[in-house]
N, CA, C and O atoms as a GROMACS GRO file, in nm:
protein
  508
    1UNK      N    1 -23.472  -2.480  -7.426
    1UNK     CA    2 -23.417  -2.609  -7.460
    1UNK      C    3 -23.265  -2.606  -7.439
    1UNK      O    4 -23.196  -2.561  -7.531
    2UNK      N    5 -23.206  -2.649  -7.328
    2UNK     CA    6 -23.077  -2.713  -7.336
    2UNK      C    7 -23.009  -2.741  -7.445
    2UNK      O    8 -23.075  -2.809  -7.523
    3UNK      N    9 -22.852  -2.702  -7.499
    3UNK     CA   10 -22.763  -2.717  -7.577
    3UNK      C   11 -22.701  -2.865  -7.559
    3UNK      O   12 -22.637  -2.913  -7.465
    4UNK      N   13 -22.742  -2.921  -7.679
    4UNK     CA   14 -22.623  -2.995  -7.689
    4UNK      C   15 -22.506  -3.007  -7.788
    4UNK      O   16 -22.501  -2.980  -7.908
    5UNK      N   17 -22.409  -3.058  -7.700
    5UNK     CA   18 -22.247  -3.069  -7.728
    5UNK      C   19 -22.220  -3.174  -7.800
    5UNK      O   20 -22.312  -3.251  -7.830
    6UNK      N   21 -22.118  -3.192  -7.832
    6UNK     CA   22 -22.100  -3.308  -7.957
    6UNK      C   23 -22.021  -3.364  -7.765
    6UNK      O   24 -21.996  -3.318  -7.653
    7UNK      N   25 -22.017  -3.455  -7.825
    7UNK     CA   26 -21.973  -3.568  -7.700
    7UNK      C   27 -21.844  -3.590  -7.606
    7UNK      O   28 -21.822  -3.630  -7.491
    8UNK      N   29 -21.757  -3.533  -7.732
    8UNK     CA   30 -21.626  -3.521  -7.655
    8UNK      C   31 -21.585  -3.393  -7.631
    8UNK      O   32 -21.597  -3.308  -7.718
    9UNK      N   33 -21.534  -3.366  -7.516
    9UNK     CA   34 -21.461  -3.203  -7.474
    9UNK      C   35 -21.389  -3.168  -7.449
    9UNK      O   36 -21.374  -3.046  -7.441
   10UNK      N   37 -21.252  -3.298  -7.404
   10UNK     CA   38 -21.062  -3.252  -7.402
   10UNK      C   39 -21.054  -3.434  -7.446
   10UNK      O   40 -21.117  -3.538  -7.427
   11UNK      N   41 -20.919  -3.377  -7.523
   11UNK     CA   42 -20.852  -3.537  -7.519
   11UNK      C   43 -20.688  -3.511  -7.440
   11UNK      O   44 -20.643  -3.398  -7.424
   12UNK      N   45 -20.629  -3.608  -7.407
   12UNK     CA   46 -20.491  -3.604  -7.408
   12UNK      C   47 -20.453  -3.691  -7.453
   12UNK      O   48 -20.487  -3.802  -7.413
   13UNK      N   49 -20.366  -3.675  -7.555
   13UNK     CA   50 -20.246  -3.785  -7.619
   13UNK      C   51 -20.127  -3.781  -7.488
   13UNK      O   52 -20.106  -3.684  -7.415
   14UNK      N   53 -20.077  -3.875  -7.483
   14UNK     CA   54 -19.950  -3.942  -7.405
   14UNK      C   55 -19.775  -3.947  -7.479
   14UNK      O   56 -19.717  -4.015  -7.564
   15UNK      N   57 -19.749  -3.855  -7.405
   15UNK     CA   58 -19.582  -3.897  -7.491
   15UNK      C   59 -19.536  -3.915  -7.443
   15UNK      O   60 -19.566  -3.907  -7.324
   16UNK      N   61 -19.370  -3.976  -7.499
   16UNK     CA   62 -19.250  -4.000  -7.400
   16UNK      C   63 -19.169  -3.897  -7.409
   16UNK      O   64 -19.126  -3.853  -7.303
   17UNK      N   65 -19.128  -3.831  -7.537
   17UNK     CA   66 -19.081  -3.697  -7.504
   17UNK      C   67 -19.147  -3.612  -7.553
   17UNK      O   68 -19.216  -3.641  -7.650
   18UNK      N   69 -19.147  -3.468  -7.497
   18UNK     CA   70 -19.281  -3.374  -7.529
   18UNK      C   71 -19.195  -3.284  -7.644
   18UNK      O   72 -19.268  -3.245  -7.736
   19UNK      N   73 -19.051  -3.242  -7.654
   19UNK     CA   74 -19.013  -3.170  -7.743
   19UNK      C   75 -19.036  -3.236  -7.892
   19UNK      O   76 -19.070  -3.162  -7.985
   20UNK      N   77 -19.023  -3.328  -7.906
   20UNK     CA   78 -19.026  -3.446  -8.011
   20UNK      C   79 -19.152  -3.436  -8.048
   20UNK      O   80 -19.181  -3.397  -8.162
   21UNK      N   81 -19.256  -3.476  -7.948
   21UNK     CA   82 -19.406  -3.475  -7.997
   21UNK      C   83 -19.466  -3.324  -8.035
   21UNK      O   84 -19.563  -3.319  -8.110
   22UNK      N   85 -19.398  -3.175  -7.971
   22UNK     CA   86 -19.446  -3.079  -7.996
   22UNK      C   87 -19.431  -3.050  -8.142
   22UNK      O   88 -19.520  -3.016  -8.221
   23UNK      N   89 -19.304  -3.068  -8.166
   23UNK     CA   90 -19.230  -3.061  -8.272
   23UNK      C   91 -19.363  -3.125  -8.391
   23UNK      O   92 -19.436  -3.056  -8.463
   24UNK      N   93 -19.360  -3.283  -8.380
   24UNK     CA   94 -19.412  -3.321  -8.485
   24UNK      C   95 -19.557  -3.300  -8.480
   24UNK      O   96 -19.603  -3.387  -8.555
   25UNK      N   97 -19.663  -3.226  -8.427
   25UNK     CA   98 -19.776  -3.184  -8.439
   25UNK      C   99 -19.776  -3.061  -8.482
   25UNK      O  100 -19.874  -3.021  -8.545
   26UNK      N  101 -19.656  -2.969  -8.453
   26UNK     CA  102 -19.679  -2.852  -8.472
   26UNK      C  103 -19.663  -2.874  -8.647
   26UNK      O  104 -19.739  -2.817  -8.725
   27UNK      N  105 -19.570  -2.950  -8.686
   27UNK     CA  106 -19.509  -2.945  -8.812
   27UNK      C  107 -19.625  -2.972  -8.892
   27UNK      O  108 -19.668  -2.914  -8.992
   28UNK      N  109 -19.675  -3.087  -8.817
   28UNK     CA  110 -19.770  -3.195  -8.956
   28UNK      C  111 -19.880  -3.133  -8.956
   28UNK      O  112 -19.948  -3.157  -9.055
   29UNK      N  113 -19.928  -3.054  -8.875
   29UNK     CA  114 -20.051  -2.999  -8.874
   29UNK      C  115 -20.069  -2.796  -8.886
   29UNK      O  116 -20.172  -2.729  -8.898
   30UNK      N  117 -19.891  -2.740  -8.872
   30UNK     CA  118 -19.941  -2.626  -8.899
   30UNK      C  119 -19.970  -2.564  -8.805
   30UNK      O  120 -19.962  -2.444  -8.828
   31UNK      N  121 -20.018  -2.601  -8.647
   31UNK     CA  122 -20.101  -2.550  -8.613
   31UNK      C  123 -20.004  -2.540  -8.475
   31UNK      O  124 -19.938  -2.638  -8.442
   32UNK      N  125 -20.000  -2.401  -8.387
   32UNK     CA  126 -19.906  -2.416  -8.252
   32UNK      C  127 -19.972  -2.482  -8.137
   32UNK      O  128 -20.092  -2.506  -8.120
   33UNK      N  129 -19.854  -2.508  -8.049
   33UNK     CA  130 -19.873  -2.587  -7.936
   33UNK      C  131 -19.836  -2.463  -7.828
   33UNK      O  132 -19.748  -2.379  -7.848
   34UNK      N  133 -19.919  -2.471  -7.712
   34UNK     CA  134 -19.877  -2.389  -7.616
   34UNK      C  135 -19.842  -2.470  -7.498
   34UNK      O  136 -19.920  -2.553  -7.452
   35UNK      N  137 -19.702  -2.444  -7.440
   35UNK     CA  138 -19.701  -2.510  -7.291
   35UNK      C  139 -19.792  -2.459  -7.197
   35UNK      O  140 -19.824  -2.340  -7.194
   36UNK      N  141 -19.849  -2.572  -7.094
   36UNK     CA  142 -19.943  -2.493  -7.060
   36UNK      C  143 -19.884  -2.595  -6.883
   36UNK      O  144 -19.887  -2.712  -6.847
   37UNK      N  145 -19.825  -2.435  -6.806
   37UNK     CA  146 -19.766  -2.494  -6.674
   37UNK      C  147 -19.826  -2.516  -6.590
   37UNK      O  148 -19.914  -2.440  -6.549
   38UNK      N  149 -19.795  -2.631  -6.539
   38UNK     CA  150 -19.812  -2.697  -6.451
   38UNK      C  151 -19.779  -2.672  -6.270
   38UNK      O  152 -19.765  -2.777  -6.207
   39UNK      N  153 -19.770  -2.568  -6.206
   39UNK     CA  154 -19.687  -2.572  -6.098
   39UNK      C  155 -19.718  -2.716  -6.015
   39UNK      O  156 -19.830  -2.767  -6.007
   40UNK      N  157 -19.594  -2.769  -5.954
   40UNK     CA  158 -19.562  -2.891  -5.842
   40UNK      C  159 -19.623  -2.961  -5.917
   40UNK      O  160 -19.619  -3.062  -5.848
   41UNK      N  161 -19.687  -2.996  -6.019
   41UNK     CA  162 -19.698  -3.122  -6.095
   41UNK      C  163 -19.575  -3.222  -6.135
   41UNK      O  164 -19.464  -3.195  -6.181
   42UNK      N  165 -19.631  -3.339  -6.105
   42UNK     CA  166 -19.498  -3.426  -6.186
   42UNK      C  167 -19.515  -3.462  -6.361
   42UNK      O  168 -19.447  -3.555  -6.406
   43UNK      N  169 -19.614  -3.378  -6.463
   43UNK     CA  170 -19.608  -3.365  -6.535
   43UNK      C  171 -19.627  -3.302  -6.670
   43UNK      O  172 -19.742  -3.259  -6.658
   44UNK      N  173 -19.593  -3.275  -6.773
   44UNK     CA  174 -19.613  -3.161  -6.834
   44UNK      C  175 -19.722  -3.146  -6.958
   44UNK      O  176 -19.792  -3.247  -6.953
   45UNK      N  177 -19.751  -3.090  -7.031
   45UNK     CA  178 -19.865  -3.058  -7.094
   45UNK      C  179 -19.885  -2.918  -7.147
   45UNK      O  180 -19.910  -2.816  -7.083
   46UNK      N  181 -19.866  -2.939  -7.300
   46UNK     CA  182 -19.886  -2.862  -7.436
   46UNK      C  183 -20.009  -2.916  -7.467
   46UNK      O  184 -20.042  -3.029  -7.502
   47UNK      N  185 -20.101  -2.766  -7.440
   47UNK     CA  186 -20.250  -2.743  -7.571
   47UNK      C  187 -20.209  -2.711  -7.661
   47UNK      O  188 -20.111  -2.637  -7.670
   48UNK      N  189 -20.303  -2.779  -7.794
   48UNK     CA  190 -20.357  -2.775  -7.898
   48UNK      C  191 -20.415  -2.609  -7.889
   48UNK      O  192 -20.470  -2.579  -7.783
   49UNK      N  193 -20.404  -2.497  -8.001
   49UNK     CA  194 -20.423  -2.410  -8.022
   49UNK      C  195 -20.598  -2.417  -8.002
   49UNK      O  196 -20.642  -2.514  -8.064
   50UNK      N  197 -20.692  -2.348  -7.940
   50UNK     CA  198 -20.807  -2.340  -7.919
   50UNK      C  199 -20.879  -2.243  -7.901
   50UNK      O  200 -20.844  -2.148  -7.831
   51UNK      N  201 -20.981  -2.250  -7.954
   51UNK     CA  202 -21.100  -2.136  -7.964
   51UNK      C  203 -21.298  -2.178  -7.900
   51UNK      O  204 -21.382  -2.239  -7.966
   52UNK      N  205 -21.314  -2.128  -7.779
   52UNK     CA  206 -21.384  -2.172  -7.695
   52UNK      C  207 -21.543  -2.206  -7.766
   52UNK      O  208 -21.621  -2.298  -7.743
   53UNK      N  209 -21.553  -2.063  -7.882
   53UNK     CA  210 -21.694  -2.108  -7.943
   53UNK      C  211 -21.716  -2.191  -8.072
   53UNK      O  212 -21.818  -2.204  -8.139
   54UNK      N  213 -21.560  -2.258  -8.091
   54UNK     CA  214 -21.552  -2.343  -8.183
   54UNK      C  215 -21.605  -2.484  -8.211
   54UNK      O  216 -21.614  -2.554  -8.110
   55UNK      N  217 -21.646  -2.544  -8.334
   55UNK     CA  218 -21.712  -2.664  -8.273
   55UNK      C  219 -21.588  -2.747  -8.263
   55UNK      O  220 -21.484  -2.700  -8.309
   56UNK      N  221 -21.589  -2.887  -8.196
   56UNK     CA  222 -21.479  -2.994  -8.222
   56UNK      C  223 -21.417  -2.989  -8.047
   56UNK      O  224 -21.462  -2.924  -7.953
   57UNK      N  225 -21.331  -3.059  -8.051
   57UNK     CA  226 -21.329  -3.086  -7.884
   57UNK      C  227 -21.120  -3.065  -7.887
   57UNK      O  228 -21.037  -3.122  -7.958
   58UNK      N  229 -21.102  -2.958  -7.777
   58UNK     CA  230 -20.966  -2.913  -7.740
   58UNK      C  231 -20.877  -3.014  -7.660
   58UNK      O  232 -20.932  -3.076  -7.570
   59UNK      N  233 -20.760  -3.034  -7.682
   59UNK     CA  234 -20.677  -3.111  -7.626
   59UNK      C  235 -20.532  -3.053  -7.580
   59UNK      O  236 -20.503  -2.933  -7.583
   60UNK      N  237 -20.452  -3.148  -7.541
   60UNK     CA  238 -20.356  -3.135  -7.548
   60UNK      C  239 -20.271  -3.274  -7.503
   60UNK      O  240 -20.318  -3.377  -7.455
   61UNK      N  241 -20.128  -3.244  -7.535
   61UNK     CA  242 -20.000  -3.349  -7.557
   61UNK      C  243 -19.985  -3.359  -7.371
   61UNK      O  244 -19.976  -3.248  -7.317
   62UNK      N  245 -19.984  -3.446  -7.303
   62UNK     CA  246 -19.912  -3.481  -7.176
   62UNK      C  247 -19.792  -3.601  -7.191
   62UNK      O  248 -19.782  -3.719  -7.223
   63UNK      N  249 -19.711  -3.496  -7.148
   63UNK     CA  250 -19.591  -3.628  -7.048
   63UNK      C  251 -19.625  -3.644  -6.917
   63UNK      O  252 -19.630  -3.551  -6.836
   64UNK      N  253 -19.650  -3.771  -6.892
   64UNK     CA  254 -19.688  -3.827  -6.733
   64UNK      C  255 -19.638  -3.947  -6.706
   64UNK      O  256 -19.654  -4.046  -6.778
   65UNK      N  257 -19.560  -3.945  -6.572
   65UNK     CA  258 -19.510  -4.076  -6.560
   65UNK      C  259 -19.554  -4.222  -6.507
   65UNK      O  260 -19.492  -4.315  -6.455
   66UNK      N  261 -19.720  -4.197  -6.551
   66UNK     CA  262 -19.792  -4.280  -6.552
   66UNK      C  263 -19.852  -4.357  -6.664
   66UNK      O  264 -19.876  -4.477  -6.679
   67UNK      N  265 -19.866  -4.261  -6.731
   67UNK     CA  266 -19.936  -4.291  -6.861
   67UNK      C  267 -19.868  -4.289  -6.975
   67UNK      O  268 -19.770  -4.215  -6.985
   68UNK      N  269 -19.905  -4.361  -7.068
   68UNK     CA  270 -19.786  -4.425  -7.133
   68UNK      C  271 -19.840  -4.388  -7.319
   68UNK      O  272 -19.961  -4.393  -7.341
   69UNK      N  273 -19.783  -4.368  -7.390
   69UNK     CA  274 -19.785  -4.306  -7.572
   69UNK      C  275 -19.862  -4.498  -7.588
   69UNK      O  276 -19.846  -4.581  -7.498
   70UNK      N  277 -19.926  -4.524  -7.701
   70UNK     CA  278 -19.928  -4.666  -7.732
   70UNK      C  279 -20.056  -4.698  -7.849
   70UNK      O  280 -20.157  -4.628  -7.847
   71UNK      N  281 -20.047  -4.772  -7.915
   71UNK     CA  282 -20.164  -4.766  -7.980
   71UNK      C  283 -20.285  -4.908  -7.936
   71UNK      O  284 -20.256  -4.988  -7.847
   72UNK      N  285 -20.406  -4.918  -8.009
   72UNK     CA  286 -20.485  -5.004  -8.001
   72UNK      C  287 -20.612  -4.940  -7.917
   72UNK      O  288 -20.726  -4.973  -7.952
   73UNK      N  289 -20.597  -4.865  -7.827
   73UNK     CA  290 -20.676  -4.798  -7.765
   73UNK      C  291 -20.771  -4.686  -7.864
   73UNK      O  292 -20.798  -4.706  -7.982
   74UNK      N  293 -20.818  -4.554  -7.773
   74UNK     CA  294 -20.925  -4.491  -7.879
   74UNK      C  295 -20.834  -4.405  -7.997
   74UNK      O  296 -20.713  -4.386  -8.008
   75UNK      N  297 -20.920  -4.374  -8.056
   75UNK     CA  298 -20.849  -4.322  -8.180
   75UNK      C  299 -20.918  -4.226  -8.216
   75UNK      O  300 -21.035  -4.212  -8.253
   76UNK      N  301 -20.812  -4.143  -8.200
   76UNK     CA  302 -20.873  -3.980  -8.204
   76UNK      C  303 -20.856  -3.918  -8.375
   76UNK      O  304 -20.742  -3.895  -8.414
   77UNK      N  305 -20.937  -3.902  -8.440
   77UNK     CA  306 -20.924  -3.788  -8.600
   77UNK      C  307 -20.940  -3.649  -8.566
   77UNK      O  308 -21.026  -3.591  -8.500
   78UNK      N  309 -20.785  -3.591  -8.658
   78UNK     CA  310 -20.791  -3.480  -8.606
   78UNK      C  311 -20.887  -3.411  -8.791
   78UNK      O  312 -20.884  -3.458  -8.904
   79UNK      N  313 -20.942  -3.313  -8.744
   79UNK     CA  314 -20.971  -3.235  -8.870
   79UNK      C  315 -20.910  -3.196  -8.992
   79UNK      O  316 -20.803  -3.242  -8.953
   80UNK      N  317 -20.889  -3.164  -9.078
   80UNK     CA  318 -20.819  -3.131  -9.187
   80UNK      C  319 -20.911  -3.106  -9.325
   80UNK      O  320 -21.019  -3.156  -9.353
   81UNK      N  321 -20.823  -3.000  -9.412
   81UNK     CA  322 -20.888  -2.935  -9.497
   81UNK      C  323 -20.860  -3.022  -9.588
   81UNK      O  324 -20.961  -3.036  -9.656
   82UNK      N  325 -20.753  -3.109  -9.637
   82UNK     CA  326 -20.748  -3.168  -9.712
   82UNK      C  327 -20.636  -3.320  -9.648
   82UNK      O  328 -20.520  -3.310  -9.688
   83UNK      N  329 -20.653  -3.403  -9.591
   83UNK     CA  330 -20.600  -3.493  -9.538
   83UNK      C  331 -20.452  -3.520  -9.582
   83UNK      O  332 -20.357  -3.535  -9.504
   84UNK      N  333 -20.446  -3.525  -9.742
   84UNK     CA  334 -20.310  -3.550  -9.789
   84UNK      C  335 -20.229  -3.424  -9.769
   84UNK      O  336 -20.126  -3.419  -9.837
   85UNK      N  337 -20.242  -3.364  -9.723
   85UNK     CA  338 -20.133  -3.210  -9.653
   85UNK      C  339 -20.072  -3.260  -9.602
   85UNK      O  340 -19.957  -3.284  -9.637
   86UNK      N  341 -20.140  -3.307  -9.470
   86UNK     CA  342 -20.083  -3.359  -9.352
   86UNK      C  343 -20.021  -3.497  -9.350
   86UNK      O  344 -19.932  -3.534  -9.274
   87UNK      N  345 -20.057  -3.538  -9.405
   87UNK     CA  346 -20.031  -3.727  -9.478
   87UNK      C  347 -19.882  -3.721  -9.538
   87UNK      O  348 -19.806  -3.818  -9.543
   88UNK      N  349 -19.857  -3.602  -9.579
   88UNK     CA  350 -19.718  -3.629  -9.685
   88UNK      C  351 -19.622  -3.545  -9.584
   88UNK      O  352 -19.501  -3.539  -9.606
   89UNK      N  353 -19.685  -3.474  -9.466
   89UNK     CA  354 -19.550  -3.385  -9.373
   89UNK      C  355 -19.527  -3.573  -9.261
   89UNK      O  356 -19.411  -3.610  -9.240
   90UNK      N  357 -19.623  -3.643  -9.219
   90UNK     CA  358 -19.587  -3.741  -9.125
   90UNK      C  359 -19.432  -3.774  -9.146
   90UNK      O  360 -19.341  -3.722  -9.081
   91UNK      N  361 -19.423  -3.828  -9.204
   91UNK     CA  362 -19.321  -3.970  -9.208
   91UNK      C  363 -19.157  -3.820  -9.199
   91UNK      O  364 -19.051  -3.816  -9.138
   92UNK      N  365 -19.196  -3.769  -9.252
   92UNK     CA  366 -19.063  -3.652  -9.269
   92UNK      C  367 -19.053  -3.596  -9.066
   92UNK      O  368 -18.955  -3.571  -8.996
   93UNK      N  369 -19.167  -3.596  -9.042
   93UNK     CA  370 -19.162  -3.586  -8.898
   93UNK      C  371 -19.173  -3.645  -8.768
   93UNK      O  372 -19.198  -3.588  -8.662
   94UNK      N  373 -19.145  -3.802  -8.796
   94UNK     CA  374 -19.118  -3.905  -8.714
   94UNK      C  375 -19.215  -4.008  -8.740
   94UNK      O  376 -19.184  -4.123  -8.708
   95UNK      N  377 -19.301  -3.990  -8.780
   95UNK     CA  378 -19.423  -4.078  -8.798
   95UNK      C  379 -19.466  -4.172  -8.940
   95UNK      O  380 -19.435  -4.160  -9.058
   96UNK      N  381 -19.560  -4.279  -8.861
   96UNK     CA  382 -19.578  -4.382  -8.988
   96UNK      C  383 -19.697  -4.398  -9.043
   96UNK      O  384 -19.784  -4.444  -8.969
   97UNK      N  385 -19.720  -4.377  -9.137
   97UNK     CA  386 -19.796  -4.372  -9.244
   97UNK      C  387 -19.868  -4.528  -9.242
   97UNK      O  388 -19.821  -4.611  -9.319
   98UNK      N  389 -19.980  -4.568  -9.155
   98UNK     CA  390 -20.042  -4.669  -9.167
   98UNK      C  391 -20.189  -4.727  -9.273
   98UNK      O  392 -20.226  -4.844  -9.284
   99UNK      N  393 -20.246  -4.612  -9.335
   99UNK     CA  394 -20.326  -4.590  -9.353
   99UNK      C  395 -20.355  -4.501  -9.432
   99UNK      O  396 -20.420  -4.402  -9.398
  100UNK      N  397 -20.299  -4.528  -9.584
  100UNK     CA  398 -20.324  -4.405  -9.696
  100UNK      C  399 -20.448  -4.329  -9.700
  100UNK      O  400 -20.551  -4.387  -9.665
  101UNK      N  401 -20.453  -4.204  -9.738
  101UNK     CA  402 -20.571  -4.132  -9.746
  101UNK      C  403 -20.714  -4.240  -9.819
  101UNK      O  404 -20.677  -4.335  -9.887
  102UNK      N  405 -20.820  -4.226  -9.805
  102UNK     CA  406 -20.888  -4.322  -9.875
  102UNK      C  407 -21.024  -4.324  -9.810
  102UNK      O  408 -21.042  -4.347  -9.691
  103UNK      N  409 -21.152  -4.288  -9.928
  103UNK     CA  410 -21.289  -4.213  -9.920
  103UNK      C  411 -21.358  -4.318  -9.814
  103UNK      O  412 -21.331  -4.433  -9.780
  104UNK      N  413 -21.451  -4.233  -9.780
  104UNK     CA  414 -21.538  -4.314  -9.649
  104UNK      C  415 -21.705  -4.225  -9.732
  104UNK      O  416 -21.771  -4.128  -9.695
  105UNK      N  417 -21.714  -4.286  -9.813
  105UNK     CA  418 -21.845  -4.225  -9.916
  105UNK      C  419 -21.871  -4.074  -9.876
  105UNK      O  420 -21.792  -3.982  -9.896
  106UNK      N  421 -21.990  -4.066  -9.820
  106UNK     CA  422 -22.019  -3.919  -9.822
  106UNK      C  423 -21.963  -3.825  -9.727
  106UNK      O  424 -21.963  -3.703  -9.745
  107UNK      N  425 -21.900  -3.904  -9.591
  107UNK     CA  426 -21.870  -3.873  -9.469
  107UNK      C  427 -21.700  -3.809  -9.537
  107UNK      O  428 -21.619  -3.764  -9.455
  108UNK      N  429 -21.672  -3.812  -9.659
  108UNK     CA  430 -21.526  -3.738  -9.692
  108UNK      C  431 -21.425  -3.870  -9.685
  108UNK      O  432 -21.452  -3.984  -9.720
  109UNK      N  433 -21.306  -3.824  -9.631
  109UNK     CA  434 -21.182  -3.948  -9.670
  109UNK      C  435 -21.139  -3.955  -9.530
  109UNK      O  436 -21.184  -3.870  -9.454
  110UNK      N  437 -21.053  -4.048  -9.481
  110UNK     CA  438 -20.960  -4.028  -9.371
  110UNK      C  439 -20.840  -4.096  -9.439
  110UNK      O  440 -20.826  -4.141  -9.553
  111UNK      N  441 -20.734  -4.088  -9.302
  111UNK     CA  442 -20.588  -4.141  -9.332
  111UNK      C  443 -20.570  -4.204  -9.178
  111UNK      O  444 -20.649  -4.169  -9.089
  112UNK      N  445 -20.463  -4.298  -9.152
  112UNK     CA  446 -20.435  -4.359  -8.990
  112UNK      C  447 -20.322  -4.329  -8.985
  112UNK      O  448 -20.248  -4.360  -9.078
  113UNK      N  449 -20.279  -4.268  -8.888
  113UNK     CA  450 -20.088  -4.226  -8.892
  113UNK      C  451 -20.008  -4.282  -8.802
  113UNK      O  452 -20.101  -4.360  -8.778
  114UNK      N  453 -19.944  -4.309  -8.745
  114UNK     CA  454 -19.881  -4.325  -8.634
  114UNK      C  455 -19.755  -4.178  -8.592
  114UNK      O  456 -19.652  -4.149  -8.654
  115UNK      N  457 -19.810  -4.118  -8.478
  115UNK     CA  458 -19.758  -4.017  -8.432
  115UNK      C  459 -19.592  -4.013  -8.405
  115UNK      O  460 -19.572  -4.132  -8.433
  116UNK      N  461 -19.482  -3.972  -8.376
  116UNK     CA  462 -19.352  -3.959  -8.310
  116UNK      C  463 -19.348  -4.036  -8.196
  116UNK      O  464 -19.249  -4.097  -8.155
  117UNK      N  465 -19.502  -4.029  -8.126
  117UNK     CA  466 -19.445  -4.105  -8.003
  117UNK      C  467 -19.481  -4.268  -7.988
  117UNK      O  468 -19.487  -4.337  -7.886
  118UNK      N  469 -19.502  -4.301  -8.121
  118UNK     CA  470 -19.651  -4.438  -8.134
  118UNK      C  471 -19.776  -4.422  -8.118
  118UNK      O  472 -19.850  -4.507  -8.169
  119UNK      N  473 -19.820  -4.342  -8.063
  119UNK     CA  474 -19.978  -4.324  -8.074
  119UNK      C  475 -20.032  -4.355  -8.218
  119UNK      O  476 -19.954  -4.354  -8.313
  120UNK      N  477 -20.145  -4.378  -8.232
  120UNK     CA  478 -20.237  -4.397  -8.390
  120UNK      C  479 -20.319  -4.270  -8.389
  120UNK      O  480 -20.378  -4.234  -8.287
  121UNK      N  481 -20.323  -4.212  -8.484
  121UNK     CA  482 -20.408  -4.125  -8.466
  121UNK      C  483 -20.470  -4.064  -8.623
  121UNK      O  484 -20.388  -4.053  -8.715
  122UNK      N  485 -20.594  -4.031  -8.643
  122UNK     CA  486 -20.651  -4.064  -8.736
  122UNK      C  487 -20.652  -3.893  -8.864
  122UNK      O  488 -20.603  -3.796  -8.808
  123UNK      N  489 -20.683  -3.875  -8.956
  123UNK     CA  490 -20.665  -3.750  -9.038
  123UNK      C  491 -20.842  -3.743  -9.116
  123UNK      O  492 -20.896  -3.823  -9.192
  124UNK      N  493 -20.878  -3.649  -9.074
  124UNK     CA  494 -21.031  -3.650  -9.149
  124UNK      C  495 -21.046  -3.499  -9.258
  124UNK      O  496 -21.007  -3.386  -9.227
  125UNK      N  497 -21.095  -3.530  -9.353
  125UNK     CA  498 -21.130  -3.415  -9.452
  125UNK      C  499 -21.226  -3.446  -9.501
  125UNK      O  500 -21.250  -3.567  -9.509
  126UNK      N  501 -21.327  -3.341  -9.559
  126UNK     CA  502 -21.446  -3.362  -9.674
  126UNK      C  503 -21.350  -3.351  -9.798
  126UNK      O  504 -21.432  -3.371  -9.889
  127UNK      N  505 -21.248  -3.334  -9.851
  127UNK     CA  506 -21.186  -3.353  -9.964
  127UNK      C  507 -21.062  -3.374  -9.998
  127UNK      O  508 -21.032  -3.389 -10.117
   0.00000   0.00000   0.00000
């Protein structure tokens, strides 16, 4: 029987500046960013720290001078052990607090943030 995968398997968030956005993910979340080079590309791109037999889907931050930081589009939740960790480093690290922590019944709590670069992006915990 064939494996299945949970649905998603890279994301990229969009910034306008990548030191700014490394900065405030690394902060709010704890967790490092690796540059990850590009040769003759016209743009750049920091992964999200990752582990291949892990469940949950790997990403990383791109600057591209195509694609643009913005919200309304999809909305990515990142994991978290306890949502309000990360909820109270935002705003100290460029970001806006749209969306106080707040229960989703059995499925745990989330929070909605707005990132350094405008992106929305979402905070999930079971507690």
């Amino acid at each position: 029987m064939a494996t299945i995968n949970n649905p998603v398997g890279w994301f990229e968030l969009y910034v306008s500046d990548m030191k700014r956005a490394k900065i405030f993910y690394e902060k709010v979340f704890n967790r490092p960013l690796s540059d990850l080079p590009m040769p003759g590309a016209d743009f750049s791109m920091c992964t999200f720290a990752m582990e291949s037999q892990a469940t949950g889907a790997a990403g990383a931050l791109v600057q591209h001078p195509i694609m643009k930081p913005g919200t309304g589009g999809t909305l990515i939740y990142f994991s978290c052990m306890d949502c309000a960790d990360e909820l109270q480093r935002v705003t100290q690290y460029g970001g806006l607090v749209h969306q106080p922590k707040h229960a989703i019944g059995e499925y745990g709590f989330i929070a909605i943030v707005g990132d350094s670069e405008g992106n929305t992006i979402g905070l999930h915990s079971m507690q």
